[in-house]
N, C-alpha and C positions, 0 to 999 in steps of 0.2 A: 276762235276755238269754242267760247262756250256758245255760240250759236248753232255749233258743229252737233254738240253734246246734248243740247236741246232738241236737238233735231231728231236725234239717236233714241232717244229718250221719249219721247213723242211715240215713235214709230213703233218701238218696242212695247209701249201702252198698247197701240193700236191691234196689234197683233194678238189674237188668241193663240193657245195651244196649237190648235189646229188650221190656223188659216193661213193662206199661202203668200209670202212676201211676194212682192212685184217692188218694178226696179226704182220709179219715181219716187213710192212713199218709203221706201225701207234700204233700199241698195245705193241706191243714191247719195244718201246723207254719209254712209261708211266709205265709200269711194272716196268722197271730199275729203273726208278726217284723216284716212290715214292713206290716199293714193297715189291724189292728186298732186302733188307736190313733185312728186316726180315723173308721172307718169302726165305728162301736157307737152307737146310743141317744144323740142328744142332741150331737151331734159334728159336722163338718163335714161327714163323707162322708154321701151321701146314703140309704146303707142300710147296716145291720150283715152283715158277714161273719165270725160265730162258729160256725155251724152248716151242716152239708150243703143243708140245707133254705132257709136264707139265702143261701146263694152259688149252689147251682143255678141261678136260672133268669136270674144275670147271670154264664154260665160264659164265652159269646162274648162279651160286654162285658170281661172283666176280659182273656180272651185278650187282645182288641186294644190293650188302655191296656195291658199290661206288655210287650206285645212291641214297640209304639211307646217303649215307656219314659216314658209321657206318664204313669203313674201307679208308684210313687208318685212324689210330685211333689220332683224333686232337678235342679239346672240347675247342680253344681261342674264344672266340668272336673277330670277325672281325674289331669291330668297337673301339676296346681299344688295343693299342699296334701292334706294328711289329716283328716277331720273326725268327728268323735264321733258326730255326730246322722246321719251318712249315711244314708239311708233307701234309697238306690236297693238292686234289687235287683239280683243278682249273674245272671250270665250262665246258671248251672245253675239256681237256682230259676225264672227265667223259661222255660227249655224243661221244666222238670215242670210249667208251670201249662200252659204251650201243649200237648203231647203231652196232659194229662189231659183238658183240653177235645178235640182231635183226638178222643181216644180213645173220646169221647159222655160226657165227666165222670163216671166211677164212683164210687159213694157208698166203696164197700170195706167192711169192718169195719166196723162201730159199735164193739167191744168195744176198738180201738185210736184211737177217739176221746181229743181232749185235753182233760184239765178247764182250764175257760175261765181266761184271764186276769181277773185283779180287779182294777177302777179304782175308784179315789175318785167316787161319782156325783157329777156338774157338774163335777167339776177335772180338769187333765192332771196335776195335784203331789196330794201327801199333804193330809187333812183342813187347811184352813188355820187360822194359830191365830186369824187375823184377817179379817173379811169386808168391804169397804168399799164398799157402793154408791151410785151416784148418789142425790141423796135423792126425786127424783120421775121418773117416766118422761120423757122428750124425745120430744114429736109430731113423728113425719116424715113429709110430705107426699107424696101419691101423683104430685105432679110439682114443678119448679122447681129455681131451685139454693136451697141451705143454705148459710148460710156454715160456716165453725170454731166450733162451741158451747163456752165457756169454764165449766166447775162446777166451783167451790172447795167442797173438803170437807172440814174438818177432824178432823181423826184426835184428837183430844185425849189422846195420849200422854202416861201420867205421868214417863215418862224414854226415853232414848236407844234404840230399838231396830236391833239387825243383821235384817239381811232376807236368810233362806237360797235361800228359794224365792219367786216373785210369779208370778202369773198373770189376767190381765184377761179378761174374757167378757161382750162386748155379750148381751143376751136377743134381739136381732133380727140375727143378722150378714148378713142379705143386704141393708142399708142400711148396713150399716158398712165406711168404705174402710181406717179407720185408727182409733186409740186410741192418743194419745200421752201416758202420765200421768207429769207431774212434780212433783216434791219443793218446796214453796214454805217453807222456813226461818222458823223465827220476825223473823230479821233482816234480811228480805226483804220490800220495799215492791210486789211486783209483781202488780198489780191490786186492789191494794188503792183501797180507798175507791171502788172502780169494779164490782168483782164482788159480788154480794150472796151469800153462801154457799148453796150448794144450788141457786141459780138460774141458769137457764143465759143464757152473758154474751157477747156479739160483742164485742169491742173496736173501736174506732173507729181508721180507718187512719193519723188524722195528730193530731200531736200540738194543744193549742189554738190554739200558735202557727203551725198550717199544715204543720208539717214533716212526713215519714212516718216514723212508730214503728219504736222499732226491736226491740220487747221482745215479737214477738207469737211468735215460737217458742223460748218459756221465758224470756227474758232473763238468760240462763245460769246459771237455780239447774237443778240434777240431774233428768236422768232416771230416776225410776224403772222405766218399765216401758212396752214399744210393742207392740202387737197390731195384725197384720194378718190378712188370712185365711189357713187353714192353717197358718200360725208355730208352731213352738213356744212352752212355758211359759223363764220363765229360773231356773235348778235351776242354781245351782253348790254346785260341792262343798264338806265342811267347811274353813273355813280361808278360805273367801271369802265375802263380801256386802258388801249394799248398806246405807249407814246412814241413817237415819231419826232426826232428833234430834226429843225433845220439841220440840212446840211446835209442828210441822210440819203445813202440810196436806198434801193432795193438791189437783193441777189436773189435772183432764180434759179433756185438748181432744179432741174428738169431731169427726171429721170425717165425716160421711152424704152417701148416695148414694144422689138417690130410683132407685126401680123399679117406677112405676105405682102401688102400692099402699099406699095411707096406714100406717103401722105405728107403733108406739110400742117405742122403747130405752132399759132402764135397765140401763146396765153395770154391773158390780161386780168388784171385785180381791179378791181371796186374796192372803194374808201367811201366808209360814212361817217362824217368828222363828227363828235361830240357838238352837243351845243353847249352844255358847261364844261369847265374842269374839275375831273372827276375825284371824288375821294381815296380811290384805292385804283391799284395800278394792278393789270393782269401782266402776268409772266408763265411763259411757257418753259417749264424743265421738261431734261428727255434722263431720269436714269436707264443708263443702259450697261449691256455688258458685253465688250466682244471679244473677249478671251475665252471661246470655248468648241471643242469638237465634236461634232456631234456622232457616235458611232453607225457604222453601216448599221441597216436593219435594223436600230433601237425605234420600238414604237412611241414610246414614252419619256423622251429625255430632257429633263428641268435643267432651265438655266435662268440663273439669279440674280437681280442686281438690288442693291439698299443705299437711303441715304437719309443723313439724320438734320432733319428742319436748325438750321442754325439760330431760325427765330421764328415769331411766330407767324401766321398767315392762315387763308382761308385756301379749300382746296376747289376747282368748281368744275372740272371731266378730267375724264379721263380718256387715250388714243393709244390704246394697245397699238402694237406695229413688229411684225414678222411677217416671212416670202411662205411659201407655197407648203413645208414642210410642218408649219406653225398650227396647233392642234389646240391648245386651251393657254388662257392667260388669266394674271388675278393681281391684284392690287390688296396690299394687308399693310394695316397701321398699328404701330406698337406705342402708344404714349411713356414715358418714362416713366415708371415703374408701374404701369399700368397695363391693363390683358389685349391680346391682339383682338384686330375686327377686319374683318374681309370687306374692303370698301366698293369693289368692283370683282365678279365671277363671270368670266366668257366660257364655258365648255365647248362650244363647239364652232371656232376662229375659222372664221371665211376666206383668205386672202381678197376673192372678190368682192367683198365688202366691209372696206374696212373703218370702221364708225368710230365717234366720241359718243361719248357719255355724260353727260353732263346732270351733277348733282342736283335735284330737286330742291334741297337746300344748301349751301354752301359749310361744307364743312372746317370749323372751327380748329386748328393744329397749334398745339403751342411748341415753344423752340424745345429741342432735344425729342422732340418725338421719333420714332425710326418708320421711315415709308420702305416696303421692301414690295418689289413686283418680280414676277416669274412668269415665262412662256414654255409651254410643252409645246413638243415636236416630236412628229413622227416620220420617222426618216424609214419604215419599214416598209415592203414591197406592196401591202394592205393602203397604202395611202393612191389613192388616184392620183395625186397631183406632182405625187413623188419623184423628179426625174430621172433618180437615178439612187436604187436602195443600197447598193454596193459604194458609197462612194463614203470618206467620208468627211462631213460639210463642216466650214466653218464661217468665221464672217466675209462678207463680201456683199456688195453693191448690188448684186444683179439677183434677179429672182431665182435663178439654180444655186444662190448661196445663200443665208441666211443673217438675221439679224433678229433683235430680241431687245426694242426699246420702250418702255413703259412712260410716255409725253403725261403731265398732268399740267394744267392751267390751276394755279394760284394766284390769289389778289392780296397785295400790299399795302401798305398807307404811301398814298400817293406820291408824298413826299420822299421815298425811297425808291433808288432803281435795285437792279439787280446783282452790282455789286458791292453795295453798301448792304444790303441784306444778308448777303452771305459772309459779309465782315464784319457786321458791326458787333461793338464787344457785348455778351452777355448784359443785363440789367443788375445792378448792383446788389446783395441781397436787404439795404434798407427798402428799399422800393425803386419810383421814377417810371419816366416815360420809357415806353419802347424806343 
């Protein structure tokens, strides 16, 4: 990255007032920094831009996405929070990409070309130590709805592993809305005797006795790992991860989205094991709320969820999450007797892309704090994506229905999992350790 920025940095020296970018000394080095990562070989974007020859003949295309700001794809507001992963680009590398298109795109130099970035082929992280895929492809139907596909897989761990880095990759992602994979504990009875390993499983909505389940999104063993389109992989640094105890599987809940065309998805996750064991332990919470209706034709309607830090910890992204109706969301922290702060501001929520955020620095929270997050929806006939403005919406699985969950990653003292955290008693008022 800072070679990236060096580069940027350079170029922009190089450049008077008036002289015209070309693509090797000046277009080039911004592709890299903020392009390339997705836009290579086997990647979401739909063409690579590493070469003159590859970005040529989409020069007016890329004008109009970066001066719209509609690429790359970044929805923080600026004026709430600092994030690591910011992808947007900066005000000067957008007028070199616009002026070098204006200017009829000039190749420039060959001889001041950059030698390309090198990625892991298939991964956004390092060779993984670990590969886990679904054990057979899942048929998705060129119409209909799918429900939640449930595939238990077990990992047959011969001991505890730290998880540095994870990363999920459906083989078809234009039927993939979502990849939620959780951690199912050896002391975890959840879907057992119900899911046949490897085989993909619906759960039934109500319990024998009639009631409605309550255990179909995880029944609170651990997140490992959520993939949407565009998302990044999750890479923390050393000193953090995720644990995986022997014994452990994985659950894939797979949620598909036909698009006319019959396809077959076999996901697979990459593992990057720590090499020490780490001091603080990531956990992923979802407060969410799904008690609520959304009225026909409301353009603007809040829906809220809160929950108050039982102890302390650090916060470190944030993964807003709503379907097609989902217009703004926000994350606010209220310390105990202390003034609110807006820790994350999205105004204008994508469904088609839907991102973490991840805090430039890891935010400090002591116990009793209150974290409270909110998504706006526009359920009004004004919405394009709307499917239907007369109708009115409430929670549900599938993209014509909605949902409004606020995910943040926090890290622990390692020696705590996640339900000693949430139980362990207050600190006495002499003092003492957490």
């Amino acid at each position: 990255m800072r070679k990236f920025m060096m580069a940027l940095a350079a170029a922009g020296a190089m450049l008077g007032a008036d002289a015209k970018p070309d693509f090797y000394r000046d277009v080039q080095p911004v592709l890299a920094n903020r392009c390339q990562s997705c836009h290579r070989t086997g990647e979401i974007g739909p063409m690579p831009l590493f070469t003159y020859q590859e970005a040529r003949p989409w020069a007016k295309a890329i004008k109009q996405a970066v001066a719209t700001r509609k690429m790359p794809p970044w929805f923080a507001d600026p004026a709430h929070g600092k994030f690591s992963n910011d992808r947007s680009m900066t005000q000067a590398e957008i007028d070199t990409v616009v002026r070098w298109v204006d200017a009829g795109a000039p190749e420039g130099d060959r001889k001041l070309a950059m030698a390309p970035r090198t990625f892991v082929e298939g991964w956004n992280i390092p060779q993984p130590d670990m590969v886990v895929s679904m054990p057979r492809p899942f048929q998705v139907p060129a119409s209909g709805k799918v429900d939640y596909q449930y595939v238990v897989v077990p990992l047959d761990l011969a001991e505890d592993k730290w998880i540095q880095m994870v990363e999920a990759r459906p083989t078809a992602r234009q039927v993939v809305h979502h990849v939620v994979v959780f951690l199912r504990p050896p002391e975890s009875n959840w879907l057992r005797g119900e899911a046949e390993p490897g085989v993909p499983f619906v759960p039934p909505r109500t319990t024998p006795e009639g009631r409605p389940r309550q255990d179909i999104g995880g029944a609170n063993n651990e997140i490992l790992t959520i993939y949407t389109p565009g998302n990044v992989p999750d890479i923390w640094r050393p000193g953090l991860a995720k644990l995986v105890k022997k014994g452990t599987d994985l659950v894939f809940q797979m949620h598909y989205t036909v698009n006319g065309k019959a396809v077959e998805d076999r996901t697979q996750v990459g593992l990057v094991f720590a090499k020490e064991p780490p001091t603080e332990r990531v956990l992923t919470l979802m407060p969410s709320n799904p008690r609520f209706a959304i009225p026909p034709g409301d353009p603007n309607y809040r829906i809220h969820a809160a929950m108050v830090f039982p102890n302390s910890a650090k916060v470190l992204s944030f993964f807003p999450h709503m379907h097609v109706r989902g217009k703004a969301f926000e994350y606010k922290l209220t310390p105990e007797g202390g003034q609110e702060q807006t820790l994350l501001k999205v105004n204008k929520y994508d469904f088609n892309w839907q991102l973490t955020y991840r805090a430039e620095t890891p935010l400090a929270v002591e116990r009793g704090t209150r974290l409270e997050v909110a998504g706006y929806f526009d359920n009004s006939a004004n919405n394009p994506n709307n499917p239907d403005p007369t109708a009115t919406v409430r929670f549900g699985e599938q993209s014509w229905e909605e949902m409004m969950i606020g995910f943040i990653d926090i890290a622990i003292d390692a020696r705590h999992d996640r339900m000693s955290w949430f139980t362990r008693k207050p600190i006495p008022a002499s003092g003492g350790g957490q």
